[in-house]
C-alpha positions in Angstrom: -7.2 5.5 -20.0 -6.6 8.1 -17.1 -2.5 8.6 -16.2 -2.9 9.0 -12.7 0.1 11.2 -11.9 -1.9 13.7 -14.5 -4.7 13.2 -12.6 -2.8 14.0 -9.1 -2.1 17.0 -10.5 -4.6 18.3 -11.4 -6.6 17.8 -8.5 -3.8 19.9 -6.7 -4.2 22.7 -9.4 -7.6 23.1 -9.3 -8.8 21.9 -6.2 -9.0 22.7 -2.7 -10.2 19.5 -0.6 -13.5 19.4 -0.9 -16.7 16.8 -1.1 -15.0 14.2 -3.5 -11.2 15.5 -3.1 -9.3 15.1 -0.2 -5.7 15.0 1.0 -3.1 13.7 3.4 0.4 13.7 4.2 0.2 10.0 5.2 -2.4 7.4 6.3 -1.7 4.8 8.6 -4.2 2.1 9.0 -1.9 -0.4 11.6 -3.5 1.0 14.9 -7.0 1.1 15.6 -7.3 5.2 15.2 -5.6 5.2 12.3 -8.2 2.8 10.5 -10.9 4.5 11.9 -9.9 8.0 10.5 -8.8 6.4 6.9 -12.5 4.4 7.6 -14.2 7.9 8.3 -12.9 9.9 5.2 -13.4 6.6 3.0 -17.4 6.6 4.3 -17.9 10.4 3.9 -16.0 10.7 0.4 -18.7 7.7 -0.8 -21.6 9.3 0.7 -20.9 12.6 -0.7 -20.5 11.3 -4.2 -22.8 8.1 -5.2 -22.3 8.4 -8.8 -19.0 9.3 -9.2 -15.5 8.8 -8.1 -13.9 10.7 -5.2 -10.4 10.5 -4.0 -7.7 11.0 -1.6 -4.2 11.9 -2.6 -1.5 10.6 0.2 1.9 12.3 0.4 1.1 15.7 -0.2 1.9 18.5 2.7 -2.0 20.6 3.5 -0.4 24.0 3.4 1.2 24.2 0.2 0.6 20.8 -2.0 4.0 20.4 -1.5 4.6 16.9 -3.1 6.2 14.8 -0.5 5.8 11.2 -1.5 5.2 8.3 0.9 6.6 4.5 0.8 5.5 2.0 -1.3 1.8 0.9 -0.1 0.4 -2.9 -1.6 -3.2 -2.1 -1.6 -4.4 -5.5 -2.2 -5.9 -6.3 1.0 -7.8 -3.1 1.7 -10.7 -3.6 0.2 -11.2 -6.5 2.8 -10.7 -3.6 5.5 -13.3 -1.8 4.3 -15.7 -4.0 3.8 -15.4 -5.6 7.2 -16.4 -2.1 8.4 -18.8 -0.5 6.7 -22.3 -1.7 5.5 -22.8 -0.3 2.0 -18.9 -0.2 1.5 -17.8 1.4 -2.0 -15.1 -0.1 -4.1 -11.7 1.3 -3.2 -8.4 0.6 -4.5 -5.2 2.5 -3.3 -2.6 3.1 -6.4 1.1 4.0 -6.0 2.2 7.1 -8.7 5.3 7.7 -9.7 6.9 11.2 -9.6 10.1 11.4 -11.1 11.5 14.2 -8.3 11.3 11.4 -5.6 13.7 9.1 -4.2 13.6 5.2 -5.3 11.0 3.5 -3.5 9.0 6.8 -2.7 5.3 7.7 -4.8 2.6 9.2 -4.0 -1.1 7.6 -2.7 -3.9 8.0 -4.8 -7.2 6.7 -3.2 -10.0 5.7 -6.0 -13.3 5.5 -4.1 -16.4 4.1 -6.1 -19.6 4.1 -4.1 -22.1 1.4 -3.9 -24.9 4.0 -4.7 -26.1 3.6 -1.4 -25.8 5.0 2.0 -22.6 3.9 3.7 -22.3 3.5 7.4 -20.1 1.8 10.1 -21.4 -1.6 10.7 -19.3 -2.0 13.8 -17.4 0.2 16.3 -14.3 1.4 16.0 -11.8 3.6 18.1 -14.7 6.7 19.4 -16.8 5.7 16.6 -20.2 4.0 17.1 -21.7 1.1 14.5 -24.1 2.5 12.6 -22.9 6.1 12.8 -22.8 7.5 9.3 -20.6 10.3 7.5 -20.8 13.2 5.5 -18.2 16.3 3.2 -19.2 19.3 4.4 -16.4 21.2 2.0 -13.3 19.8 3.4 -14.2 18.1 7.0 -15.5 14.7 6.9 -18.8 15.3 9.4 -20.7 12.0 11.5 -24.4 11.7 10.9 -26.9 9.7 13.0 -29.2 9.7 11.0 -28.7 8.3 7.5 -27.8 10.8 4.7 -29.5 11.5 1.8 -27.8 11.3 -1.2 -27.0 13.4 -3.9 -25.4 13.8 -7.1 -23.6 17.2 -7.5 -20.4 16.6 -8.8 -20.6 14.4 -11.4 -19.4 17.3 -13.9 -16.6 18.4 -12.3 -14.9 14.9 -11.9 -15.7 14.0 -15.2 -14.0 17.3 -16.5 -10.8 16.8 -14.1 -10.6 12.8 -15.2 -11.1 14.1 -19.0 -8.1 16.3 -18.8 -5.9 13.5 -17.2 -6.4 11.0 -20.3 -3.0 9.2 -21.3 -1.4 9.3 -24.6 1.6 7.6 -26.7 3.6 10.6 -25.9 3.4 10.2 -22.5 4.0 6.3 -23.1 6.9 6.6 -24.6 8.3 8.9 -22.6 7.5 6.5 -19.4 9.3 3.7 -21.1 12.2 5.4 -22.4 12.4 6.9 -18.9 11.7 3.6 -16.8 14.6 1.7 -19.0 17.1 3.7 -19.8 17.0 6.6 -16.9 15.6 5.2 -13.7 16.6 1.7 -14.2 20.0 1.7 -16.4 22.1 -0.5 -13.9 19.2 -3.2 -13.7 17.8 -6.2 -16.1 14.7 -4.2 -18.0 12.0 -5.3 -19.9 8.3 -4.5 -21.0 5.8 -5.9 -22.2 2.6 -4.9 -24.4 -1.0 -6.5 -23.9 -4.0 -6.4 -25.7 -2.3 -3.3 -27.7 -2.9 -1.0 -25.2 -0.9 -1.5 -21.7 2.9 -1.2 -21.5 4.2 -3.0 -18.1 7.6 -2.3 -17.4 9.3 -4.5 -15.0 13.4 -4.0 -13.7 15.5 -6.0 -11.3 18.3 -8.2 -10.4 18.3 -11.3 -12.5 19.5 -14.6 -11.1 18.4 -18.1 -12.6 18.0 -21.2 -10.0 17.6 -24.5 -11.2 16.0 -22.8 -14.5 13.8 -20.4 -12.6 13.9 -16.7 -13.0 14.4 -14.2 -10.0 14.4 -10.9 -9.3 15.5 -8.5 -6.3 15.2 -5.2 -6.1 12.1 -5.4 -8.0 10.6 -2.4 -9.6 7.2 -3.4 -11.6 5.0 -0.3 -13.5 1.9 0.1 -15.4 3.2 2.9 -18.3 0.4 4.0 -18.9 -1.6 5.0 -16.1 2.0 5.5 -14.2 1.3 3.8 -11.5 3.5 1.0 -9.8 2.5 -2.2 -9.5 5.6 -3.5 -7.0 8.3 -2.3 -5.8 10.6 -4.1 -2.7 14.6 -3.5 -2.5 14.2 -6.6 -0.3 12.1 -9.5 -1.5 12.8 -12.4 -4.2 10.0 -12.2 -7.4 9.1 -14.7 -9.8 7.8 -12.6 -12.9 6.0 -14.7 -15.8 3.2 -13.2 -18.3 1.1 -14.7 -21.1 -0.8 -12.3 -24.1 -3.5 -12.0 -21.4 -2.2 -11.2 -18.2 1.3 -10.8 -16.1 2.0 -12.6 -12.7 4.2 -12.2 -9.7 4.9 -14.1 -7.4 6.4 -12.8 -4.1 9.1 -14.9 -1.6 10.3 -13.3 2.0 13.2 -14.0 3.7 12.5 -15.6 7.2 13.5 -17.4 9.9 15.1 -17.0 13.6 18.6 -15.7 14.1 20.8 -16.5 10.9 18.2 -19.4 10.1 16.2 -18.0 7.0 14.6 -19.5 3.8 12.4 -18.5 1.3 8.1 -18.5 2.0 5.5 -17.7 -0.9 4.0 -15.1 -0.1 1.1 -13.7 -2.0 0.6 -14.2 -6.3 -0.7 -11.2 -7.9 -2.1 -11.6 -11.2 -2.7 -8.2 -13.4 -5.4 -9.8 -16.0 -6.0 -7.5 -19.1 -9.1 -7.2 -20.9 -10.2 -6.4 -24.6 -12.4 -3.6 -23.8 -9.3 -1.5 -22.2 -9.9 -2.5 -18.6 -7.6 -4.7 -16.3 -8.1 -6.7 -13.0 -5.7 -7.2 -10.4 -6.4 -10.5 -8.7 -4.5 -11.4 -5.4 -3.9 -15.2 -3.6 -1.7 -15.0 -0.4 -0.1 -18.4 -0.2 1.6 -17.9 2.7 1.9 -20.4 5.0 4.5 -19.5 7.9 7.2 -21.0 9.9 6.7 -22.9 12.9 8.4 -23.1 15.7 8.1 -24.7 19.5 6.5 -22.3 22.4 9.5 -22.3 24.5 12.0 -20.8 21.9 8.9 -18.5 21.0 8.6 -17.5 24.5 12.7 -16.6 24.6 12.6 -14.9 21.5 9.6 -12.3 22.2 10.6 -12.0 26.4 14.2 -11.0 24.7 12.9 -8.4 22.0 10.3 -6.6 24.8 13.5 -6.1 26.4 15.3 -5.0 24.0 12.7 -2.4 22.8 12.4 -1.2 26.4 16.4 -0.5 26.3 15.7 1.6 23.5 12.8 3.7 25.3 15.0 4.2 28.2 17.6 5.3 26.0 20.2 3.0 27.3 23.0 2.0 25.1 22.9 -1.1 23.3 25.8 -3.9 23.3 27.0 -5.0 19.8 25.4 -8.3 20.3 22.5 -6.7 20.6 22.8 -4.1 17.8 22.7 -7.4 16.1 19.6 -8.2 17.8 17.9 -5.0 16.8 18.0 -5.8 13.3 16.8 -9.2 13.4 13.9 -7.8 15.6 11.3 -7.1 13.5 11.6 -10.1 11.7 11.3 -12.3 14.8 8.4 -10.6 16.5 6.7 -10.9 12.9 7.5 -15.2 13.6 6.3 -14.8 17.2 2.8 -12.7 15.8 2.5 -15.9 13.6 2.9 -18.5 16.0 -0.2 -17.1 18.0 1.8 -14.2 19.7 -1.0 -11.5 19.8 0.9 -9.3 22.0 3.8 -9.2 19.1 1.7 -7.3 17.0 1.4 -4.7 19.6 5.6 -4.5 20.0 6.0 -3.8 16.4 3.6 -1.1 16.4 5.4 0.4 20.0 9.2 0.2 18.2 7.9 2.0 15.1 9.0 5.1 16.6 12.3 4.1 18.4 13.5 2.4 15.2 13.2 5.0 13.1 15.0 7.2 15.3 17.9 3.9 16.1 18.9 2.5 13.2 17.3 2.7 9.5 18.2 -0.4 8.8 16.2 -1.9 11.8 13.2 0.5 10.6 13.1 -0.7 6.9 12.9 -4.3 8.4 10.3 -3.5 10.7 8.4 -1.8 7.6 9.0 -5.3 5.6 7.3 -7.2 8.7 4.8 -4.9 9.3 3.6 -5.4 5.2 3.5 -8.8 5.5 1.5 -8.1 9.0 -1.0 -6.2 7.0 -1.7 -8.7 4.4 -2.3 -11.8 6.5 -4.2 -9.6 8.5 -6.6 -8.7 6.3 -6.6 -11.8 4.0 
């Protein structure tokens, strides 16, 4: 069993990017160039190694692997991403790995990337990039092809090396336990769990019990063993329940118009474990959102395009409508939902002002723009 934050480093050690390593301070697949860059590496990185892993660490500065550490990123749509992209997609997964020098709710990204064995290509276009155009590592630059590439195996060896010196042990086990309990999570409800004799899950949070159901907020869920995180939200409600066979969460969000909130299932997320020491993480959105009459809709998003453009013309705000600022992301997210295309587009524009405004605001905004992301792509 590989412990990915070993892994992480050393790829930083002993590696310079190269054709099955690569690295960036952040990825951002909400706007259309974003996806199309993360799309280009993801197509080059599989092409380049068809019988093998390649990866791509997120949160790490280019000039000096300075570990920086991102936000919290639930992968468990992107595979849809990818394969409504690429023809020949590989199997990708995007894990979240814990460093103990970060702030709460920071990691750092590691992208697995498994290819298909064959040639991967873009089956449509996307941002300047042509269907059917093709990519390729030349050492650390991600190169289009026309044509489609040959490929060929050259670095099977030096993954597998790299991968052998990042196996796990009960040392490091126990010390993630032991740190996950009683260091990181002292002032929180704590518990683990063992399956199948290998995997230690940790799991910390707020504990409240409601009509014989137990909740958690401020949720921190991680896999020991491979150190990665499996949730994390200092926002959202979580049902936790497990069986000798697999563990299961189930995700609530807060939403509504104005002061008007309740609780929405969200997505279930089922971590199954296996005999042979593998594991499966199996998702089901179950969200089905509010609904509300066009003619409120139509106030709400006329009033928050105004609001936002305030903010770009730097003009101060009221308190009414510093109030109105942090209920903004979650109503444009309502709007988006009710057929609002053009809602989708203000989140992604007040991105920018929000962070600079108010960081209350912006951690909302990131909240909306997650649950964007997964209905998205489900």
């Amino acid at each position: 069993m590989i412990n990915k934050r070993l892994l992480i480093k050393n790829l930083l050690a002993h590696n310079d990017e190269n054709s099955f390593y690569d690295k960036k301070r952040f990825v951002d697949i909400g706007p259309k160039e974003g996806k199309a860059k993360f799309l280009k590496h993801v197509c080059a990185l599989a092409n380049s190694n068809p019988a093998n892993r390649s990866y791509i660490v997120v949160g790490v500065e280019d000039a000096d692997n300075a570990i920086q550490g991102v936000d919290f990123f639930d992968d468990s749509k992107i595979q849809n991403l990818v394969n409504a992209y690429l023809d020949n997609p590989p199997a990708i997964t995007y894990e979240n790995v814990h460093f103990p020098h970060l702030p709460e709710g920071k990691v750092v990204g590691l992208v697995t990337i498994t290819s298909s064995g064959n040639a991967c290509s873009l089956k449509k276009n996307i941002w300047k990039y042509y269907g059917g155009t093709a990519f390729l590592r030349e050492g650390s630059v991600s190169k289009p092809l026309q044509t489609t590439p040959r490929l060929r195996d050259v670095n099977s060896p030096v993954v597998a090396e790299i991968e052998r010196h990042a196996k796990n042990n009960i040392e490091l086990t126990l010390d993630g336990v032991i740190d996950f309990i009683h260091l990181r999570h002292k002032d929180l409800s704590s518990n683990y769990k063992v399956f199948k004799e290998q995997f230690v899950v940790c799991w910390a949070g707020n504990r409240k019990v409601v009509k014989e159901q137990e909740y958690f907020s401020r949720v921190d869920i991680e896999l020991i063993n491979e150190q990665v995180k499996l949730f994390f939200s200092a926002l959202d409600e979580v049902a936790i329940r497990h069986n000798p066979d697999s563990f299961v969460i189930e995700e609530y969000v807060h939403l509504g118009l104005g002061d008007q909130k309740r609780y929405y299932p969200l997505e279930q997320v089922s971590i199954v474990f296996a005999d042979n020491g593998t594991y499966q993480i199996q998702s089901e959105l179950l969200f089905s959102p509010p609904q509300y009459d066009r003619k409120t809709l139509h106030h709400v998003f006329n009033a928050n395009r105004a609001l936002l453009q305030k903010l770009q013309q730097n003009i101060p705000l009221q308190q009414a409508e510093e109030d109105d600022l942090h209920r903004m992301p979650a109503s444009l997210l309502i709007c988006y939902l009710n057929g609002f295309e053009q809602a989708g587009e203000l989140l992604q524009d007040a991105r920018q002002w929000l962070r600079q405004k108010d960081e209350r605001a912006y951690l909302a905004l990131k909240e909306a723009m997650r649950i964007l992301r997964k209905v998205r792509y489900s």
